[in-house]
mmCIF file of the C-alpha atoms, coordinates in Angstrom:
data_MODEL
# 
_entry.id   MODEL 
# 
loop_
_atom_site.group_PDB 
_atom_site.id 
_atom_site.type_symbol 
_atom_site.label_atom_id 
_atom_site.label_alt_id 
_atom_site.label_comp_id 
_atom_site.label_asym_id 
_atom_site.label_entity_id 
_atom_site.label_seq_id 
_atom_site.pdbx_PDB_ins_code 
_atom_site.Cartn_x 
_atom_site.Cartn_y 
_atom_site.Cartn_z 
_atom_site.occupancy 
_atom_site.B_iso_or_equiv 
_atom_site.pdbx_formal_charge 
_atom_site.auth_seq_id 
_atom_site.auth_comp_id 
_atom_site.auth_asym_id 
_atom_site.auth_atom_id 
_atom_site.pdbx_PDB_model_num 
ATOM 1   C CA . UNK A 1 1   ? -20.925 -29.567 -36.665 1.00 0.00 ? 1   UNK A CA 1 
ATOM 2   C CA . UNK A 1 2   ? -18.204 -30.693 -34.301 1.00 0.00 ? 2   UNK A CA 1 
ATOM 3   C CA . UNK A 1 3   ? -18.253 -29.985 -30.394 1.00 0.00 ? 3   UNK A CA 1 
ATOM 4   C CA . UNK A 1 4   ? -15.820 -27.795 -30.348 1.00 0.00 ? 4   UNK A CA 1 
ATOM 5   C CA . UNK A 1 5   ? -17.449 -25.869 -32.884 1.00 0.00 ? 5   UNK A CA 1 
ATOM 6   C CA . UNK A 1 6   ? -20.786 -25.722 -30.940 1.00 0.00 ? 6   UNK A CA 1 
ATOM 7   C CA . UNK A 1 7   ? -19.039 -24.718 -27.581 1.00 0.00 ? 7   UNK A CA 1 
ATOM 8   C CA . UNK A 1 8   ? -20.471 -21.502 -26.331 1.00 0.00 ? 8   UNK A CA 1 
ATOM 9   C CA . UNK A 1 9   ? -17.722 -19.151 -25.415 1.00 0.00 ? 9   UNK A CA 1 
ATOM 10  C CA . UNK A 1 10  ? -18.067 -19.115 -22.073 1.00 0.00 ? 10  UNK A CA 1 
ATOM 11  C CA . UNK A 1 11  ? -17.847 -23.064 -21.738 1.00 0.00 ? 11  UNK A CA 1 
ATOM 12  C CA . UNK A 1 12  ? -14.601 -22.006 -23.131 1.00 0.00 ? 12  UNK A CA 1 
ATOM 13  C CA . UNK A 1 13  ? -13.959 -19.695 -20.848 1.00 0.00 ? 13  UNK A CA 1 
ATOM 14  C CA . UNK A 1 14  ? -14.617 -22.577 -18.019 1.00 0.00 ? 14  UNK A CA 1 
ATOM 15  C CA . UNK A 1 15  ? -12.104 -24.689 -19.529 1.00 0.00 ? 15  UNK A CA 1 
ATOM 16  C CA . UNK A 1 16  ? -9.425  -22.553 -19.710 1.00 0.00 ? 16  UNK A CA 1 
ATOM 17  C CA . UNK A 1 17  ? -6.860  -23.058 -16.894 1.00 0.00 ? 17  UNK A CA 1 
ATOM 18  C CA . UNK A 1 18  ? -7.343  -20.483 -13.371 1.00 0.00 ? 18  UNK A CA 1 
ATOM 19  C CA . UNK A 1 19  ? -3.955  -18.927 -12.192 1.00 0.00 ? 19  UNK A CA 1 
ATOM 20  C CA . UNK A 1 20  ? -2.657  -20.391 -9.102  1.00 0.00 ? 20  UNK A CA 1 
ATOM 21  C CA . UNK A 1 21  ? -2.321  -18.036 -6.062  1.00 0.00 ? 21  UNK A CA 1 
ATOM 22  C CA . UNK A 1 22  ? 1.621   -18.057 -6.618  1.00 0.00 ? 22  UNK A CA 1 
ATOM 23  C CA . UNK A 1 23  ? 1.550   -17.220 -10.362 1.00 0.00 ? 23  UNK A CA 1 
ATOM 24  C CA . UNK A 1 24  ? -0.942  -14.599 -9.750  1.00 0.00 ? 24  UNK A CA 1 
ATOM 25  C CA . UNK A 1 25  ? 1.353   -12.852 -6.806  1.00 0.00 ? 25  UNK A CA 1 
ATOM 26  C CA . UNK A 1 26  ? 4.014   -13.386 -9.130  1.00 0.00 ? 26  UNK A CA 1 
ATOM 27  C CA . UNK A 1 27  ? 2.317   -11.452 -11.760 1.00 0.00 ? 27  UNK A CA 1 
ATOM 28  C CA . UNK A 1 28  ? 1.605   -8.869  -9.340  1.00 0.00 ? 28  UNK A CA 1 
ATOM 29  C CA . UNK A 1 29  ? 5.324   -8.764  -7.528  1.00 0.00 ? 29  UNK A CA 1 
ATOM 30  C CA . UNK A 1 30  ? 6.664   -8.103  -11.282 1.00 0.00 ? 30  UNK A CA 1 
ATOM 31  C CA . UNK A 1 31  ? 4.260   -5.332  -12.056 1.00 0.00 ? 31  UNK A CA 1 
ATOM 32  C CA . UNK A 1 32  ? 5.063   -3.641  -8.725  1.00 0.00 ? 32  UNK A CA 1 
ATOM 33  C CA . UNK A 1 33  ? 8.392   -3.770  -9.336  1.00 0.00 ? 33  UNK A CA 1 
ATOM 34  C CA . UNK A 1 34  ? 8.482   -2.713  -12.606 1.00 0.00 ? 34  UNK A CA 1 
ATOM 35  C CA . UNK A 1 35  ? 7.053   0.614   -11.837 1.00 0.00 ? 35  UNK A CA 1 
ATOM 36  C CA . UNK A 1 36  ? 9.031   1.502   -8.601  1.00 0.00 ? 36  UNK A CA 1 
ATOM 37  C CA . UNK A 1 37  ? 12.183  0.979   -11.029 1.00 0.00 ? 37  UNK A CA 1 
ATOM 38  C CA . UNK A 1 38  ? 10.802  2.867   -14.285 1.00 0.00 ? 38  UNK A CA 1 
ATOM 39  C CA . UNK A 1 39  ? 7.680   4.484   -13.244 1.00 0.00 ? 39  UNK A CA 1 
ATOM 40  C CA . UNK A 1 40  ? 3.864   3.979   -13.831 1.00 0.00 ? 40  UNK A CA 1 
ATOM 41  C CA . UNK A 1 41  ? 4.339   5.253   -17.990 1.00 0.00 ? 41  UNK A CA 1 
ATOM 42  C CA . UNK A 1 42  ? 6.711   2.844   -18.665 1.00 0.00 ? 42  UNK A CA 1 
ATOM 43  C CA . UNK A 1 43  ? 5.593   -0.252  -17.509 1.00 0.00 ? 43  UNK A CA 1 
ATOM 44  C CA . UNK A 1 44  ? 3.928   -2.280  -20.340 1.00 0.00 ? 44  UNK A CA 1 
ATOM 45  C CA . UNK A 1 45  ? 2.054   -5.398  -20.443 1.00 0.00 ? 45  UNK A CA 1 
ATOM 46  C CA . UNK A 1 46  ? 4.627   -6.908  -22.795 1.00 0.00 ? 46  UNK A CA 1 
ATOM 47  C CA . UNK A 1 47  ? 7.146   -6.137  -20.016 1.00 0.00 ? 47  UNK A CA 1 
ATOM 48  C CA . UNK A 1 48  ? 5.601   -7.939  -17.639 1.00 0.00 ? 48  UNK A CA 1 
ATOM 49  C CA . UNK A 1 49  ? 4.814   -10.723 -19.693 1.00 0.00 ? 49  UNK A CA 1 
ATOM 50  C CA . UNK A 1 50  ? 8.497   -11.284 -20.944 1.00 0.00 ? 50  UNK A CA 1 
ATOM 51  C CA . UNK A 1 51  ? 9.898   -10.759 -17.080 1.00 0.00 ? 51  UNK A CA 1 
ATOM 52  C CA . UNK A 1 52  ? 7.269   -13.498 -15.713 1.00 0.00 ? 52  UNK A CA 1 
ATOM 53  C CA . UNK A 1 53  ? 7.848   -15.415 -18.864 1.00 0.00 ? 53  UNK A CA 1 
ATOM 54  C CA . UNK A 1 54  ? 3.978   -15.501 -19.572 1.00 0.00 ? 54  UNK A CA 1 
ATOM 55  C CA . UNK A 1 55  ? 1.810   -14.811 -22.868 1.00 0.00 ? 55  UNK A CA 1 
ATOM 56  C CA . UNK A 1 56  ? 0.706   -11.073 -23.140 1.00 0.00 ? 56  UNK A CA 1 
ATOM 57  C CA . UNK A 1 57  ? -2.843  -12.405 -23.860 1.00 0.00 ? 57  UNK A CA 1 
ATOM 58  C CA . UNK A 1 58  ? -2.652  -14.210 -20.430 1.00 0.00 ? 58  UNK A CA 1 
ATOM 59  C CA . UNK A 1 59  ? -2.549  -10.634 -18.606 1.00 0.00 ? 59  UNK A CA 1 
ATOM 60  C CA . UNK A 1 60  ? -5.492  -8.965  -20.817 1.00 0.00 ? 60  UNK A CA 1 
ATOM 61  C CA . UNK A 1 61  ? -7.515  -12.041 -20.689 1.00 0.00 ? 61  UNK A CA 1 
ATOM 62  C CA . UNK A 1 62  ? -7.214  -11.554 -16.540 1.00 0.00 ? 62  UNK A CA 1 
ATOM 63  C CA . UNK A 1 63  ? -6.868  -7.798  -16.210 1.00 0.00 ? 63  UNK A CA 1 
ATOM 64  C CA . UNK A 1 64  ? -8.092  -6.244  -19.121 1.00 0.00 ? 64  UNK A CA 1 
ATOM 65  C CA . UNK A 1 65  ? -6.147  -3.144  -18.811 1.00 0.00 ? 65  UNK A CA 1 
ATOM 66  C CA . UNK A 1 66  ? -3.142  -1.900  -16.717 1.00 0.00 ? 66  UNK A CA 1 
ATOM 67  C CA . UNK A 1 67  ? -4.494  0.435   -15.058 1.00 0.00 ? 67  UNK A CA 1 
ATOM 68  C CA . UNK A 1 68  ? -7.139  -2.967  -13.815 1.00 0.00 ? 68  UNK A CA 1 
ATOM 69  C CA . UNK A 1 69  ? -3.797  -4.704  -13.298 1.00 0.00 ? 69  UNK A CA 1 
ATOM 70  C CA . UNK A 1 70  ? -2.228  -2.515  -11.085 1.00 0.00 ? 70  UNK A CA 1 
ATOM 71  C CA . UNK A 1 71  ? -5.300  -2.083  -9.141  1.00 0.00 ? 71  UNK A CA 1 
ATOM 72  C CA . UNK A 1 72  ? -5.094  -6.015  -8.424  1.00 0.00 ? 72  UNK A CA 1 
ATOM 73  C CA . UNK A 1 73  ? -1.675  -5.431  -7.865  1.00 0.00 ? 73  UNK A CA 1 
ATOM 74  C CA . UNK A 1 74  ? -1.843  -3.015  -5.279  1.00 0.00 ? 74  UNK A CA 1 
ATOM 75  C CA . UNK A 1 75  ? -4.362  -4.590  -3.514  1.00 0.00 ? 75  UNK A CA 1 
ATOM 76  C CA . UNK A 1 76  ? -3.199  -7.982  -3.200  1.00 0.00 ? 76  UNK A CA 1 
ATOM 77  C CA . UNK A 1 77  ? 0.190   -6.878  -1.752  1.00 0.00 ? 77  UNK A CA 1 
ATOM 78  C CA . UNK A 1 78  ? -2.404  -4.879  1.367   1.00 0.00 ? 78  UNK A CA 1 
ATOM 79  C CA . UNK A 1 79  ? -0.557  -5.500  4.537   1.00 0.00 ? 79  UNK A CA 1 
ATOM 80  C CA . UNK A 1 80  ? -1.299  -2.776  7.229   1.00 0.00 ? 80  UNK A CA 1 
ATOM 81  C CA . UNK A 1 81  ? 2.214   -2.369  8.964   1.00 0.00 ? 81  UNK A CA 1 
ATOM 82  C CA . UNK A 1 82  ? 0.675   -1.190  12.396  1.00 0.00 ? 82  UNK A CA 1 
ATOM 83  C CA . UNK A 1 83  ? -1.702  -4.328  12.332  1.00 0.00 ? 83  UNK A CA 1 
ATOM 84  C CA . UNK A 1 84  ? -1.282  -6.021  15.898  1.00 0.00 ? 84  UNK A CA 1 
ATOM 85  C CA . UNK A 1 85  ? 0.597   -3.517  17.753  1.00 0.00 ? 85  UNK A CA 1 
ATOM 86  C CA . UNK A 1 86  ? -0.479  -3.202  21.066  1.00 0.00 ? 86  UNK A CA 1 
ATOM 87  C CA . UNK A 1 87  ? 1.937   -2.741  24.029  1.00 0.00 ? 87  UNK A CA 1 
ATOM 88  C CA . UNK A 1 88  ? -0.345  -1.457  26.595  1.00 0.00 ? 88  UNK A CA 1 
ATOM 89  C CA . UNK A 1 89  ? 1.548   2.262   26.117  1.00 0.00 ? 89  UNK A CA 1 
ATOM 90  C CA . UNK A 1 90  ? 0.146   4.864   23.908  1.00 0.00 ? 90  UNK A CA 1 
ATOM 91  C CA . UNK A 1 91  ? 3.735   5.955   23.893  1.00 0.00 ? 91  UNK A CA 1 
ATOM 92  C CA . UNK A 1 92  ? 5.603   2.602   22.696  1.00 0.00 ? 92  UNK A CA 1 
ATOM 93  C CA . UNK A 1 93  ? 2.805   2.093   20.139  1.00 0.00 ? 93  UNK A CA 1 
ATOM 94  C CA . UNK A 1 94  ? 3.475   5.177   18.812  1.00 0.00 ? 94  UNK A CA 1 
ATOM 95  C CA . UNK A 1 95  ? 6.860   4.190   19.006  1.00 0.00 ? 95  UNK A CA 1 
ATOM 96  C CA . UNK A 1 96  ? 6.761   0.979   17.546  1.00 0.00 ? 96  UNK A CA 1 
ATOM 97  C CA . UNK A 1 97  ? 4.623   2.211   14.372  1.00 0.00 ? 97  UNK A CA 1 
ATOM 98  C CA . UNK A 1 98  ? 7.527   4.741   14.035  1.00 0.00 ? 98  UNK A CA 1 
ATOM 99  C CA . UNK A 1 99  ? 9.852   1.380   13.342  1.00 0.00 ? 99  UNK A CA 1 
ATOM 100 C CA . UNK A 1 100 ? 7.747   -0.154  11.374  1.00 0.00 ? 100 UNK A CA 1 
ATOM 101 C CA . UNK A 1 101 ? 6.961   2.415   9.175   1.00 0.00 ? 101 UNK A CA 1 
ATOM 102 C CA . UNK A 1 102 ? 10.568  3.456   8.544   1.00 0.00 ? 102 UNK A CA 1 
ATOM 103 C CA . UNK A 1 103 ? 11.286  0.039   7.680   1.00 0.00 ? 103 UNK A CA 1 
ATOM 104 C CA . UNK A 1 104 ? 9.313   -0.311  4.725   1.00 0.00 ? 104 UNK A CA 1 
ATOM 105 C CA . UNK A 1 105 ? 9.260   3.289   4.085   1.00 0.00 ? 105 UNK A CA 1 
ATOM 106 C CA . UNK A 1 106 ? 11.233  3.814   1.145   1.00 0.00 ? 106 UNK A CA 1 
ATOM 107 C CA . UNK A 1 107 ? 9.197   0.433   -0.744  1.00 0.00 ? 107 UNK A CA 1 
ATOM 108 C CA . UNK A 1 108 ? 6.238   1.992   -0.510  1.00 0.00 ? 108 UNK A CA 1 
ATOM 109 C CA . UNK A 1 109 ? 7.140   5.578   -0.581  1.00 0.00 ? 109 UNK A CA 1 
ATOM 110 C CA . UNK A 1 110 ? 8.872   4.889   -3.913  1.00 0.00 ? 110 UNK A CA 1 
ATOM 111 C CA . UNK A 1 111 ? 5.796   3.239   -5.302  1.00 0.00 ? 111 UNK A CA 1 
ATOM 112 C CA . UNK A 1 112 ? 3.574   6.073   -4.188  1.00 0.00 ? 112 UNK A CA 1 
ATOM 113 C CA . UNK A 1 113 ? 6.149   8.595   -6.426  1.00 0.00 ? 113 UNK A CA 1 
ATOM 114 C CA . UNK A 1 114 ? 6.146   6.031   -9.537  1.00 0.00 ? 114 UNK A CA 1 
ATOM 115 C CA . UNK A 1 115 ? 2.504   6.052   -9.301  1.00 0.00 ? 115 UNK A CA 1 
ATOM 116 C CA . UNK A 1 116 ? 2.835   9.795   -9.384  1.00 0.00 ? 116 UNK A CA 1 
ATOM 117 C CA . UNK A 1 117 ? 0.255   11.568  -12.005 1.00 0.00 ? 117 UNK A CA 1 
ATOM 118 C CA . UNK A 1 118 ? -1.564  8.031   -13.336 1.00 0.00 ? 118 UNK A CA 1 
ATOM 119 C CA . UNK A 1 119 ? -3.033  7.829   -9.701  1.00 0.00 ? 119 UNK A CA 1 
ATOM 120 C CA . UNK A 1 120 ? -4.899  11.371  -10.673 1.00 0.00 ? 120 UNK A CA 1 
ATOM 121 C CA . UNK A 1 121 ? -5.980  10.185  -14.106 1.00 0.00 ? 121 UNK A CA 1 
ATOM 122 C CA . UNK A 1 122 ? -7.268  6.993   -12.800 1.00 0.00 ? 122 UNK A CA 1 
ATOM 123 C CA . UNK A 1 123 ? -10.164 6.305   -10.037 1.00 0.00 ? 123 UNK A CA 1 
ATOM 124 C CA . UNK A 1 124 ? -10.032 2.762   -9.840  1.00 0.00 ? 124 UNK A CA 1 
ATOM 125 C CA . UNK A 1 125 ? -5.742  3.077   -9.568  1.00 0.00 ? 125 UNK A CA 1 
ATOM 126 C CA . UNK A 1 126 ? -7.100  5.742   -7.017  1.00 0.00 ? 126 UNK A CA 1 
ATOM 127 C CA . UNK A 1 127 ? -8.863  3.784   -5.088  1.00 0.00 ? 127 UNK A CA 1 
ATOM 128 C CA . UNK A 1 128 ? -6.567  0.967   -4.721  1.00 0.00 ? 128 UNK A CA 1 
ATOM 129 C CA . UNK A 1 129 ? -3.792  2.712   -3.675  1.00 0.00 ? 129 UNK A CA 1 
ATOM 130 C CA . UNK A 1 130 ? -6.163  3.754   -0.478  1.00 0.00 ? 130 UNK A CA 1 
ATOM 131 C CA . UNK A 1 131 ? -7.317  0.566   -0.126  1.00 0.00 ? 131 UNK A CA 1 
ATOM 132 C CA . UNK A 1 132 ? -3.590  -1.081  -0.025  1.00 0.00 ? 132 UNK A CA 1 
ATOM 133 C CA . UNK A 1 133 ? -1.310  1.698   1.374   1.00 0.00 ? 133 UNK A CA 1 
ATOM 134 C CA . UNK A 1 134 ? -3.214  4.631   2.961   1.00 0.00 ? 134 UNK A CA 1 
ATOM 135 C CA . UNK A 1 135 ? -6.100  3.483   4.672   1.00 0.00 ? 135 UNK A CA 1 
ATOM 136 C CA . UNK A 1 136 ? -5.329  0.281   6.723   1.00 0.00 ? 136 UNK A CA 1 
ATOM 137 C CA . UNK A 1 137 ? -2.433  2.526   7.950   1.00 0.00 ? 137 UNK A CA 1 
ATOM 138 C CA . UNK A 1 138 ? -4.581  5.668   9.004   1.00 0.00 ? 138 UNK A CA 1 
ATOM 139 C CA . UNK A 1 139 ? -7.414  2.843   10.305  1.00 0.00 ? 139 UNK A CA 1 
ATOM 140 C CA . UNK A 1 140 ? -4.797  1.508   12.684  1.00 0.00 ? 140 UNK A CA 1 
ATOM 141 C CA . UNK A 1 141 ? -2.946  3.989   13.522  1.00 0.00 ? 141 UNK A CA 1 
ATOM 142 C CA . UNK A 1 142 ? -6.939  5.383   14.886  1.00 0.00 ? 142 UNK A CA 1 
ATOM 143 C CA . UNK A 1 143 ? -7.018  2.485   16.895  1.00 0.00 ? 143 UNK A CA 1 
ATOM 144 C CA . UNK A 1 144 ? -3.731  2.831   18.324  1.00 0.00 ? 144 UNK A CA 1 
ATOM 145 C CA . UNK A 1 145 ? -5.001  6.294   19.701  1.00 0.00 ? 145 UNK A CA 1 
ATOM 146 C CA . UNK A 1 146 ? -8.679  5.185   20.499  1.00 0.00 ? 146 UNK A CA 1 
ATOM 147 C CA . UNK A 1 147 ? -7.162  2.529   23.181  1.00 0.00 ? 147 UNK A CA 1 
ATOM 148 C CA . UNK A 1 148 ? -4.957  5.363   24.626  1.00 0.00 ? 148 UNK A CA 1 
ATOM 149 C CA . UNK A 1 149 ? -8.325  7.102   25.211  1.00 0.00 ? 149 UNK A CA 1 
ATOM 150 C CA . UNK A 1 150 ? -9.695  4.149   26.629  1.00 0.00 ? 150 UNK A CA 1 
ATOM 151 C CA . UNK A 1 151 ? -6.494  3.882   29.002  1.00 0.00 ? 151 UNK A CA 1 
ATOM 152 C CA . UNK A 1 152 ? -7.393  7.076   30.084  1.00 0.00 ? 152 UNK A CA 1 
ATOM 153 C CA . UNK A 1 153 ? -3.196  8.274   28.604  1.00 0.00 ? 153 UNK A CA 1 
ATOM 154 C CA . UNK A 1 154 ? -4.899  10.720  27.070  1.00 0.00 ? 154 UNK A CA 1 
ATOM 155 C CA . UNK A 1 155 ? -8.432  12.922  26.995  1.00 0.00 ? 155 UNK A CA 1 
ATOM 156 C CA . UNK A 1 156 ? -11.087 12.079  24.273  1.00 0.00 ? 156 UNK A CA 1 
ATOM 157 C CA . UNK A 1 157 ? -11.056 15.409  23.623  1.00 0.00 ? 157 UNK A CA 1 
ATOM 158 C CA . UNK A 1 158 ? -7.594  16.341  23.181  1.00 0.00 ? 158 UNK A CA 1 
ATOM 159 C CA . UNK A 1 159 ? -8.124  18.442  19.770  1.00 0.00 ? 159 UNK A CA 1 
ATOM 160 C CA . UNK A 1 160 ? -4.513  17.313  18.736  1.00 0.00 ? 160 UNK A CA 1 
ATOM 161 C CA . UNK A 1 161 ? -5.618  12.984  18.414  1.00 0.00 ? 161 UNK A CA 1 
ATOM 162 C CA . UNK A 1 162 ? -7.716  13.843  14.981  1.00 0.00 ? 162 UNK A CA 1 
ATOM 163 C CA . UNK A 1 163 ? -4.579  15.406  13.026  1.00 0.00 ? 163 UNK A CA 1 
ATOM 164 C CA . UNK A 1 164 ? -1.948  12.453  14.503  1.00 0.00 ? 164 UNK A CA 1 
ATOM 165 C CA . UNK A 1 165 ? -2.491  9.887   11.471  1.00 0.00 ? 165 UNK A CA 1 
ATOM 166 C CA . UNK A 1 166 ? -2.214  12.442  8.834   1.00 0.00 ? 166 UNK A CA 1 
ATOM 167 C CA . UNK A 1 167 ? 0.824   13.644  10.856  1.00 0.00 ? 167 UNK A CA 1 
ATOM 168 C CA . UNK A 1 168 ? 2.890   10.808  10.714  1.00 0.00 ? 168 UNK A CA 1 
ATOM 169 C CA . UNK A 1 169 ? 1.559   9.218   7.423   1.00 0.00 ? 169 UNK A CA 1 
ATOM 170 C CA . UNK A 1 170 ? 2.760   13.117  6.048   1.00 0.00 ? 170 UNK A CA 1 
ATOM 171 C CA . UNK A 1 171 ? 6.044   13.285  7.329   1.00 0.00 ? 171 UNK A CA 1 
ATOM 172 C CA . UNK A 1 172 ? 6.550   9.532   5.436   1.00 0.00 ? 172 UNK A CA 1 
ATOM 173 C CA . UNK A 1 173 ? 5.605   11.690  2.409   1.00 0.00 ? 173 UNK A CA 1 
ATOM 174 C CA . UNK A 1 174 ? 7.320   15.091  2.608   1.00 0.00 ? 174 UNK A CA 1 
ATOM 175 C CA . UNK A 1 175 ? 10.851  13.664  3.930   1.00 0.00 ? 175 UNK A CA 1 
ATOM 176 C CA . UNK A 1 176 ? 11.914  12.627  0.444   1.00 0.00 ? 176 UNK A CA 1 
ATOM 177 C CA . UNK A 1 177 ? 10.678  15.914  -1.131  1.00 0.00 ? 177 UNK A CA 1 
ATOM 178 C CA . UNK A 1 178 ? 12.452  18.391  1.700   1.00 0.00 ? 178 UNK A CA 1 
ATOM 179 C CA . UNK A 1 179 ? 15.508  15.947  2.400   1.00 0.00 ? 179 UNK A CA 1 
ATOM 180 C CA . UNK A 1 180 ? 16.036  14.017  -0.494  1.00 0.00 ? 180 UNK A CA 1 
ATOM 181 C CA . UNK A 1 181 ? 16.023  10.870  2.060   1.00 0.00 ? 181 UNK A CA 1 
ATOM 182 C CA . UNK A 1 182 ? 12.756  8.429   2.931   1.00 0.00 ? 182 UNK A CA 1 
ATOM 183 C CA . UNK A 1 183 ? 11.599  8.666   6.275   1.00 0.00 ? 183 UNK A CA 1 
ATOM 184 C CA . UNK A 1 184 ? 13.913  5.850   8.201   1.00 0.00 ? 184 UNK A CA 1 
ATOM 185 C CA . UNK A 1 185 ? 13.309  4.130   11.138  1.00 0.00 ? 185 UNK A CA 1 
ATOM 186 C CA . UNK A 1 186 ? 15.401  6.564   13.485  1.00 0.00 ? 186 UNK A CA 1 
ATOM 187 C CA . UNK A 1 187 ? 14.341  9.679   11.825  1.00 0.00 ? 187 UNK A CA 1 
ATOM 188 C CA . UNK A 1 188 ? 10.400  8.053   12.806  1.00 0.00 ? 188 UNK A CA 1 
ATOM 189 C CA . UNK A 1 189 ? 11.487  7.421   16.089  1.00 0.00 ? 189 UNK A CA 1 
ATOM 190 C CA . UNK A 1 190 ? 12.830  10.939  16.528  1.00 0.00 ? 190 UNK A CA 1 
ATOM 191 C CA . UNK A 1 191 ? 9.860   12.452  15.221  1.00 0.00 ? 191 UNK A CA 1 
ATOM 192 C CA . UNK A 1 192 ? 7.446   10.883  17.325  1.00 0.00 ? 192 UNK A CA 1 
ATOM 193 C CA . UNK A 1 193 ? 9.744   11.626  20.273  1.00 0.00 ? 193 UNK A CA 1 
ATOM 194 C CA . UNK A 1 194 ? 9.724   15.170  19.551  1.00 0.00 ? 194 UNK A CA 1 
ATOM 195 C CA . UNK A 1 195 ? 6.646   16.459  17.472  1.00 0.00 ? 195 UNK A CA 1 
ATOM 196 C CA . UNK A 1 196 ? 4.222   13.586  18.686  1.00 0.00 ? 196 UNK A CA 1 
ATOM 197 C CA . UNK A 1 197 ? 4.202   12.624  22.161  1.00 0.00 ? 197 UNK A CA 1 
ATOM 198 C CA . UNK A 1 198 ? 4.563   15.824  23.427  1.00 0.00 ? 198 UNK A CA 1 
ATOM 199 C CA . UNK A 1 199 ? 1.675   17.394  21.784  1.00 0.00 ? 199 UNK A CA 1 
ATOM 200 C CA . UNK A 1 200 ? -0.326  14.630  23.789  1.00 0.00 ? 200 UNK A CA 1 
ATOM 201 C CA . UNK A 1 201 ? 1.549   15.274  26.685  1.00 0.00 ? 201 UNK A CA 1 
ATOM 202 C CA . UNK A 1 202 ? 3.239   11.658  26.870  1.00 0.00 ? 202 UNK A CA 1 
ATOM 203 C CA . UNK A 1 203 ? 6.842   11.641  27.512  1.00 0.00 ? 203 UNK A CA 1 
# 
């Protein structure tokens, strides 16, 4: 019996070359792409192995499925837009996470469309999408408001702070469905200016 033949599989397994960081990100930069420009349905592993010039059984033997894939995906590209703003103004954060949404808005609003009905179908695709897009927004967006308590801009019990993430994280949402347009910088801005800051009483 030779060695090779005696190898257990996973000694295999051990030998067989790890992704660098880079290729990996590249795998998931291609996926991501992929469905923003033809949708969730129509993105194939075949695709993304011929665009990242790769072997199809180099994606299944790391991901399994797509649906695992895209999970990966989504969460290796989590980077919470609103992470580090702090200007010592309820108002100007609110501002400022107005800018920075609108600039990204119609990458990751497109993404969240594409995704469309496989997000409903799929808990783990669920669940990453939250963890990469939804969440660390919400989560800092909370703290943005929780040090404008602690500032004393504005009361702990103001009934409007609990519906303020899901306001502006909605209005990122429903702009392209009412308008036809994502949710730019200036139109942020200009919501926050009039819908936001006075509900809390900031001008």
């Amino acid at each position: 019996m030779t060695s090779q033949a005696a190898d257990r599989p996973e000694q295999v397994a051990s030998r067989r070359s790890k992704l660098t960081r880079e290729r990996e990100q590249e795998f998931f930069d291609a996926v991501l792409d992929q469905i923003r420009e033809c949708g969730y349905d129509a993105v194939t592993m075949d695709g993304v192995a011929a665009s990242t010039r790769c072997s199809k059984s180099t994606l299944y033997r790391q991901w399994k499925t797509k649906p695992q894939f895209v999970a990966a995906a989504l969460r290796s590209n989590r980077c919470p837009r609103f992470a580090g703003i702090d200007t010592g103004s309820l108002a100007e954060d609110l501002r400022e996470a107005a800018r920075a949404a609108g600039g990204t808005s119609d990458k990751d609003q497109g993404l969240l469309q594409a995704l469309g009905h496989a997000v409903m179908q799929d808990r783990e695709l669920q669940q990453a999408l939250r963890e990469a897009l939804v969440d660390p927004e919400i989560n800092a967006l909370r703290d943005i408001l929780r040090r404008g308590v602690e500032r004393g801009e504005v009361p702990a019990d103001h009934p409007a702070l609990e519906y303020i993430p899901a306001q502006m994280y909605g209005v990122l949402r429903a702009r392209p469905v009412i308008e036809g347009e994502y949710a730019d910088s200036d139109y942020l801005v200009r919501f926050v200016e009039a819908a936001v800051l006075p509900v809390l009483g900031l001008t």
